[in-house]
N, C-alpha and C positions, 0 to 999 in steps of 0.2 A: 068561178073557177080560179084556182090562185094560179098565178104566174110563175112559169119555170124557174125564173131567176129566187124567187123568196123559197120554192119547195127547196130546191138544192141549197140555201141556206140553213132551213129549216132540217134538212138532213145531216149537214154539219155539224150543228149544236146538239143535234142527239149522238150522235158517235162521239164528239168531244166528253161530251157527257157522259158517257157510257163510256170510257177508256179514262174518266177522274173516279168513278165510284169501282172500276175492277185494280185503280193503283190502291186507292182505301181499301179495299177490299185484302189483299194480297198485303198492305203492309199492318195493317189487324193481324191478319189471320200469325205474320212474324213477329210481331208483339204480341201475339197469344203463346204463341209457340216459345218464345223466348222466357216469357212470364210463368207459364203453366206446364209445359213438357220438359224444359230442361231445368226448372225451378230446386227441381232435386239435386241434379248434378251439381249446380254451383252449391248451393248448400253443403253437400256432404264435399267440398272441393274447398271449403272456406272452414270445415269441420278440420278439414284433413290437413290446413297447414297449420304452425305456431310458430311462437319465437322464441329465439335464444338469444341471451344475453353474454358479452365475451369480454373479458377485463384486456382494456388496452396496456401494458405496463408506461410510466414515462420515460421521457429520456433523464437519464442520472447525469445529476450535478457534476461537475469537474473538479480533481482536487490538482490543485496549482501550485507552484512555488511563487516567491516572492516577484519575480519579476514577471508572473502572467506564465509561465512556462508550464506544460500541461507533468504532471506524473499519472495522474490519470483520467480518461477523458471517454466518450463516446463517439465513436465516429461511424459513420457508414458503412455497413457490411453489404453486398449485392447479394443476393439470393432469387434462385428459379423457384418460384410457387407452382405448382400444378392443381390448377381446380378438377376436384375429381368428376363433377356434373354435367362439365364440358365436356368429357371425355367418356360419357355413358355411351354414345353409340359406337364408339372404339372398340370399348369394352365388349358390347355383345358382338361386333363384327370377329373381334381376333375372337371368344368364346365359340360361336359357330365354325372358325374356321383351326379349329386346334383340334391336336389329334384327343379320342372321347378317353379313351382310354390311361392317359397321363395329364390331364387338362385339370387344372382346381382353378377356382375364382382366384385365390391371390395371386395364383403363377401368373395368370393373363393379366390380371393388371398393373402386374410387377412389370411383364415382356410390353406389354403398350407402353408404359413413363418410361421406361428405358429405351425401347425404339426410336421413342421421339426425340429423346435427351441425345443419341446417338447421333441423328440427321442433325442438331444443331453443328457436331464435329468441334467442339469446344477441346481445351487440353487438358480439363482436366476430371478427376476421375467420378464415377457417379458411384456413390457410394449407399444409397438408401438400399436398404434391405426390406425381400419379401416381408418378413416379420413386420418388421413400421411402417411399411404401408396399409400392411391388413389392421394392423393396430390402430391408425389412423383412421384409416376408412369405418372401421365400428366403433369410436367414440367418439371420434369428429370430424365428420363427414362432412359437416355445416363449412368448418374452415381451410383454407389452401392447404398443401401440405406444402413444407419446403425440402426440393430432389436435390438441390445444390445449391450449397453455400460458400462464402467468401472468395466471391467469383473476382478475378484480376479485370483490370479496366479494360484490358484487349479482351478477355471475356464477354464483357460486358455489349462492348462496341460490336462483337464476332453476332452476340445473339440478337440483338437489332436490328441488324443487316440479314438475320435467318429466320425470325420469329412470325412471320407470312408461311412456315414451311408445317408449323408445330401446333396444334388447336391446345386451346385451356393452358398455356403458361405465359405467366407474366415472368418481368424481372422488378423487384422490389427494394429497398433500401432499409433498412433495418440498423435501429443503434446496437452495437456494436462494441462492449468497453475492453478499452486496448491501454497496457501498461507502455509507454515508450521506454524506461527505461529502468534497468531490472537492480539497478542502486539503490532503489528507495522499496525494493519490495515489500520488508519488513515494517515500515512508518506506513505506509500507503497502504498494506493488506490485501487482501481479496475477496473474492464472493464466492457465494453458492446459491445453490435452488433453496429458497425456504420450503420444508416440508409442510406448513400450512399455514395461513393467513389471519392470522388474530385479529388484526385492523383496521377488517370491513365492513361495513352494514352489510350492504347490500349481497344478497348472494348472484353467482355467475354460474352460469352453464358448460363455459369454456375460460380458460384462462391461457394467453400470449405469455411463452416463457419469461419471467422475471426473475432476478435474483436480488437478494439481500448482503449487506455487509458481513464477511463470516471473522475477520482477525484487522486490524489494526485501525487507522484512521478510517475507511472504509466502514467499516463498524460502529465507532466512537460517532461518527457521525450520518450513520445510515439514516437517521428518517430525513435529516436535512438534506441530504443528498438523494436521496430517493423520489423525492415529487408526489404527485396524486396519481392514481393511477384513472384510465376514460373509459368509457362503455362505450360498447358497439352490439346494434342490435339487430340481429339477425331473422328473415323471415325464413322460415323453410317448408316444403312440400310434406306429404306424407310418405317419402323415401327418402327424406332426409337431407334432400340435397338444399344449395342456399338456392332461394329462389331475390331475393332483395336485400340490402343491407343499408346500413344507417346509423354516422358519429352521432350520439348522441348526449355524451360528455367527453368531451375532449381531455386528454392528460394534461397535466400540468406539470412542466420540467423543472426538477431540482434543482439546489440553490448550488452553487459553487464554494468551498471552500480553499480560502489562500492563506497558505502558510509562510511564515519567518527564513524557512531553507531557501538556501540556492541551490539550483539542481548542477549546476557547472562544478559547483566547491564540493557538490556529494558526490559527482560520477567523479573527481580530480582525487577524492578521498577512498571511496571505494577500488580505484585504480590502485592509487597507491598502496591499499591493505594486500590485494591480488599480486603487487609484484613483489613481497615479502616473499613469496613462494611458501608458504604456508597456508592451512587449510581451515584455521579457525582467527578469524582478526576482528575487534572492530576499532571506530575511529569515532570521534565526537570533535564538533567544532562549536565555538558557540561565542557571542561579541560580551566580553566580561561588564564593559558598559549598561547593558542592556539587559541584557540574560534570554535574550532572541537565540535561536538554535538556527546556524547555520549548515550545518551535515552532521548526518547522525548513520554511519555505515558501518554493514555486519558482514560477515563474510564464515562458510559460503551464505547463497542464498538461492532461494525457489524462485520461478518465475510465476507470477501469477495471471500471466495470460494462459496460463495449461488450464486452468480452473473453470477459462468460459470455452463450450458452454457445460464444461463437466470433465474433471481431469480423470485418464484413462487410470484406471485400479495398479498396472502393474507403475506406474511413475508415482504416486500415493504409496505406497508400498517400500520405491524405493525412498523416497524423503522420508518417510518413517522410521526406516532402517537406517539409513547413511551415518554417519560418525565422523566426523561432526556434523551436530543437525543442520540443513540447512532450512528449519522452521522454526529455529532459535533467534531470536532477536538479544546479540550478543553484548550490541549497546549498551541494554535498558536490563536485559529479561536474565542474564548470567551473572553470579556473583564468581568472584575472584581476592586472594591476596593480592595487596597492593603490591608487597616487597616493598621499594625501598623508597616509590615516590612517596610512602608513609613516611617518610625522614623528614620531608616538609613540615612534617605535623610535629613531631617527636622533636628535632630542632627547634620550632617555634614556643614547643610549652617549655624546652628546659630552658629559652631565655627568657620568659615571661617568669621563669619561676627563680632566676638569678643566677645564673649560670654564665659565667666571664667569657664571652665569644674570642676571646683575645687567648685563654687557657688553654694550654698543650694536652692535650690526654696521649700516654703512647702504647702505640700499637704493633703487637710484636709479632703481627700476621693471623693473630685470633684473639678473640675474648673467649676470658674464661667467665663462668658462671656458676658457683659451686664449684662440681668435679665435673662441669660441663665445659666442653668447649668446642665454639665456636667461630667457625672458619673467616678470614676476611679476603676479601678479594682487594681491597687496597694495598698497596707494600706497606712492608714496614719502615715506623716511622712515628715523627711526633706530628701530632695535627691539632688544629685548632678549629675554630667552626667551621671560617670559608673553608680551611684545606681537606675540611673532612667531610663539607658535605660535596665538593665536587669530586672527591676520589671517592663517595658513598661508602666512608667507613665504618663497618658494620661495630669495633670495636668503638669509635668516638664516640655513636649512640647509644649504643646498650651501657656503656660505662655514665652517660650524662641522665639517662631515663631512670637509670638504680640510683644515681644521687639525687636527684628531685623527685623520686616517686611517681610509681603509674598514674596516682591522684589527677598529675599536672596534665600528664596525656587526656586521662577521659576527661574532663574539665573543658581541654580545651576541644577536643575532640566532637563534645556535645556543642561545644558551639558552631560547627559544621554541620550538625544536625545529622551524624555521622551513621544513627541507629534509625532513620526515619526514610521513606521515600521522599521524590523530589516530588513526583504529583504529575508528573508532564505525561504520562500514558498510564490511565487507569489500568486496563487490560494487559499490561506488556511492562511493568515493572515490579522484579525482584525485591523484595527488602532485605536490605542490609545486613549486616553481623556486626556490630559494637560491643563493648562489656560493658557497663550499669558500674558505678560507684561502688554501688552493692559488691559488685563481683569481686574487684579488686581488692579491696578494704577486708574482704573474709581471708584473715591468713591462713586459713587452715588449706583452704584449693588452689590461693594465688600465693605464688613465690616469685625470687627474683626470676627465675629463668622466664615465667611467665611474661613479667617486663619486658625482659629482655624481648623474648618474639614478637610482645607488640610494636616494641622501638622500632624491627623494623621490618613489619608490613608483615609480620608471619602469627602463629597462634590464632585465636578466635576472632578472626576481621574477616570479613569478607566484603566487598564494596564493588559495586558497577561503574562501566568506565563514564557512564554520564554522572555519577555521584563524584569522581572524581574530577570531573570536567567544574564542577560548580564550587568544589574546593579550590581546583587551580584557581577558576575567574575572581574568584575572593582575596587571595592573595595578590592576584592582579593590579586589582582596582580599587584597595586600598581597607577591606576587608565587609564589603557589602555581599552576604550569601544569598541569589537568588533562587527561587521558584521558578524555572526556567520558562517559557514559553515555546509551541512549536506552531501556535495556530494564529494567524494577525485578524483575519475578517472572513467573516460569510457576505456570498454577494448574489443575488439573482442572476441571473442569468439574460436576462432582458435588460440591457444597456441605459433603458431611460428609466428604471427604475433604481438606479444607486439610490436615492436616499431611502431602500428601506435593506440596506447594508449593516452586519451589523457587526461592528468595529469591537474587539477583544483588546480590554486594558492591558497596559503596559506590565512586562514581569513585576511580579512582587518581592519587593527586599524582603526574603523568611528573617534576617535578623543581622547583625552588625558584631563583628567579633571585635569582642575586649580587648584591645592588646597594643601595648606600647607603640606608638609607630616607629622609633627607629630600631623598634628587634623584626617587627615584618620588614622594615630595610633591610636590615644583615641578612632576610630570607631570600628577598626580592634579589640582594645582590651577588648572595651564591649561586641562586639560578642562573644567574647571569652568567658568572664565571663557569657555570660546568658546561654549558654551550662555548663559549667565548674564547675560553683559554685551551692550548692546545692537548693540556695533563687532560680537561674535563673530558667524565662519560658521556656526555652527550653532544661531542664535538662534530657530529656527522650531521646536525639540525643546523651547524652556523649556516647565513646568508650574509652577503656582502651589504652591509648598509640597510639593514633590517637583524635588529639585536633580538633576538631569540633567546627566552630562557626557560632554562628547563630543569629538571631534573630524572636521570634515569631509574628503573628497578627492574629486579629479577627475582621473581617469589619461588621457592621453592615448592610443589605440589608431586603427593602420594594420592594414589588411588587406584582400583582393581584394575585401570588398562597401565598400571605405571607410575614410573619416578618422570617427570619433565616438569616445563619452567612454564610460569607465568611470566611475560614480558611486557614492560611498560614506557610512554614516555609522557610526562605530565608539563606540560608548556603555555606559554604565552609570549605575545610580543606587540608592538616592538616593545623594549624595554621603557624607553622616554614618554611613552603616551601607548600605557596599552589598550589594546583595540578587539583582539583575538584569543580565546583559549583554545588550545588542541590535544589532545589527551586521546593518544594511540596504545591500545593493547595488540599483544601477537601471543596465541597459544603457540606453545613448544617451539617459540624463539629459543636466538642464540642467547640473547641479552640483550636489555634496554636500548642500550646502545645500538647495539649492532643489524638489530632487528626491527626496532622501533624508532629509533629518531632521523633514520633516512626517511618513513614512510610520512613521518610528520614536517621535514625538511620539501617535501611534496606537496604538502596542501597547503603550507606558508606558502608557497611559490604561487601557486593555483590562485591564491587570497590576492597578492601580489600585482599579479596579471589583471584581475579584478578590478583593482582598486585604481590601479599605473598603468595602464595598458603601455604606454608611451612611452617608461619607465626598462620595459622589457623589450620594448621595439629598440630601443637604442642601444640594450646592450647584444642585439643579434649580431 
């Protein structure tokens, strides 16, 4: 007979045993259960989700000026996202609880993101419409929507401190491109939505608002500025919502491009055109040395931050309509008569072609031409080169251009390159108006009078003020006509990668004008004199200790809105060592003078400040 103690042992091991074979028991029977009765669920649950793939765009490159200063850039925009998936049971709670009879799915999930956006108590306005959310919610349901945008930093901080009150909204950060300053609108450009993507493989489900370069540098250098664009892959349910997500190529940020401009001497330039008080101007600055483009300003001009993320129809409408355009690029893109800073030209060929600088021609308050006659604005009087080109005698040149023949003009003219673009902006430069040898030489069409309006700046020329900018520098510098330059280097964007920067060659000399050098001195030294001395038209450009020279014009222009003036002032300086050309036009100025060489007496200064700072501290 066994003993009590071994039975109640022996009792033990069989209930232990018997409570190991009912856990096996019990955890089978849920490994069956898991394996065989819900087998289907997960299946038709693993049918029911997919993915979507969504183009990340990148961040775009910055376009710089010379010393690193941004004209256009990307910077952070703050935006409230609302996930609509978060906010499914919102959705059927306000559904059930709205009246049946006025209730539609958009209204209520319009009244839910609204609600919530309200308890945030932000300042500023929510502006998403029923319409984009329902439009959002049926084609991308996968992705956030964004309820508010370019949220202020006390915004930002406001909803941080509230976002425990609000389900499914984040605050995000998004690039963002911002013009700082609206001088360079027309060089720098703008963007738009491209309406469709040529230069993808891969196709996408969704695509993150991107935009393309639509007018000026922006454009000229869009795919360098633009980047790769990254993929983000989305898992989602059988109702569409995002159930997971996942970068799966990362974008890659555009290169930077830096330009030759200084933005201080373009916003100094652009000022100066605005305080002419007129409504069509522009200005060009550019180092005669070099053929670098310092400022290149139009006036008016559009702003092209209206553009992102889509500029409103009736402001498009108005820059369409407005008169003067302000979508004209007045620098580059507008031809004009010179009027009279053509006398540079028109002087220079009749002393190349022998013509006694020293020789009175006199002027008895008009040239005649034939039975034409034509006005002078110089008194009368006897003049010789200097006296005639700084009083801009309209009689000295017409009477020296019929003695040496238009020949000497286009002649020399072509050696300006007068009939040709400069090249410096594909998309956004005008060509020229010159006349062909041919032209002149057929006496049947060309007479004197013809001469005559080329002598000075009137008849068949039309010329842009940066064409005239590359004639002043030439005359500057001792007769080298550049290919101007506006772009110095592309740079990445990633700091340790500068060496793969890529550095744009110096301007190119287009060609070397023929000409005596002491008849381009008697040019060099009339400019001088018509700033200088106090008879000169262009006496309102002097500066004290900085010799400025210049030469004034006033074209005369007919056309269906009118008789008014072209106005000009064609300049460099200083005289001893030039450094600078500046070459200011003003529609329906008074006169060169009057209109134009104060506005250019401004940006010498501005260069001045620049260069001396110490200079100008000491004469306060």
């Amino acid at each position: 007979m066994p003993h009590p103690a071994q039975a109640t042992d022996e009792q033990r091991l069989h209930l232990a045993g018997a409570a190991l074979l009912l856990g096996m028991a019990v955890l089978l029977c849920g490994l069956a259960y898991v394996q065989v009765v819900t087998a289907l669920e997960h299946e038709a649950d693993q049918q029911n989700q997919s993915r979507r793939t969504v183009r990340l765009p990148a961040v775009r490159g910055a376009i710089l000026d010379a010393q690193g200063r941004p004209l256009a850039h990307d910077r952070p925009s703050y935006v409230i996202h609302a996930y609509l998936e978060e906010l499914r049971h919102h959705f059927r709670k306000a559904w059930r609880n709205a009246p049946h009879d006025t209730r539609t799915e958009a209204g209520v999930r319009h009244a839910v993101v609204s609600d919530f956006i309200a308890q945030l108590q932000l300042d500023q306005p929510f502006t998403l419409t029923e319409g984009q959310l329902q439009k959002h919610f049926i084609e991308q349901l996968a992705l956030p929507i964004p309820v508010m945008r370019d949220l202020s930093q006390t915004n930002v901080a406001w909803f941080m401190e509230n976002a425990w009150r609000v389900p499914g909204m984040d605050v995000e950060a998004q690039p963002h491109r911002h013009y700082p300053s609206e001088s360079v609108a027309h060089l720098v450009g703008r963007l738009r939505r491209p309406q469709t993507i040529l230069d993808e493989e891969r196709p996408y489900n969704y695509r993150l608002p991107d935009f393309i370069g639509a007018m000026g540098l922006e454009r000229t250098f869009n795919e360098t500025l633009r980047g790769s664009a990254g993929t983000k892959s989305l898992l989602v349910n059988n109702l569409g919502y995002r159930q997971r997500e996942k970068i799966v190529v990362a974008p890659t940020p555009g290169n930077n491009v830096v330009l030759t401009l200084d933005l201080k001497i373009q916003e100094a330039a652009y000022q100066a055109l605005k305080e002419t008080g007129r409504k069509g101007a522009a200005a060009v600055v550019m180092n005669v040395q070099t053929g670098d483009i310092i400022a290149l300003a139009s006036l008016p001009v559009f702003d092209p931050n209206a553009f992102i993320p889509g500029i409103r129809s009736e402001l498009w409408n108005e820059y369409r309509e407005a008169r003067p355009s302000p979508l004209l690029f007045r620098a580059t893109q507008e031809r004009y008569p010179p009027g009279s800073i053509f006398k540079i030209i028109t002087g220079l060929a009749a002393l190349e072609a022998g013509s006694n600088p020293t020789n009175f021609v006199y002027n008895p308050g008009y040239a005649t031409v034939g039975r034409r006659r034509i006005d002078d604005t110089a008194p009368p009087g006897h003049y010789d080169f200097h006296e005639g080109f700084k009083h801009s005698s309209n009689t000295y040149f017409i009477t020296r251009a019929i003695e040496t023949g238009a020949e000497s003009i286009i002649a020399l003219g072509d050696q300006f390159f007068l009939r040709e673009k400069t090249g410096l902006l594909a998309r956004q430069e005008a060509k020229p108006q010159f006349p062909t040898m041919a032209d002149v030489q057929d006496r049947r069409n060309w007479q004197d009078g013809d001469t005559a309006n080329l002598a000075i700046g009137q008849g068949p020329i039309a010329v842009t003020p940066l064409q005239m900018t590359v004639m002043t520098a030439a005359v500057a510098n001792g007769g080298e006509v550049f290919l101007p330059r506006v772009v110095d280097r592309i740079t990445p964007v990633d700091p340790t990668r500068t060496k793969e920067a890529k550095i744009f060659p110096p301007a190119k000399v287009r060609g070397t004008l023929n000409v005596k050098p002491e008849n381009l001195a008697h040019v060099q030294r009339a400019m001088l004199a018509d700033v200088a001395d106090d008879d000169g038209t262009g006496k309102r450009a002097r500066i004290e200790g900085f010799a400025v020279c210049g030469k004034t014009g006033t074209a005369e222009v007919r056309n269906r809105e009118g008789r008014h003036k072209i106005t000009w002032f064609a300049s460099y300086g200083p005289f001893e060592n030039p450094k600078y050309a500046v070459v200011v036009m003003v529609e329906r100025g008074a006169s060169g003078g009057l209109s134009c060489a104060p506005a250019a007496k401004k940006i010498y200064e501005a260069l001045i400040a620049r260069d001396n700072p110490n200079r100008i501290a000491g004469n306060r």
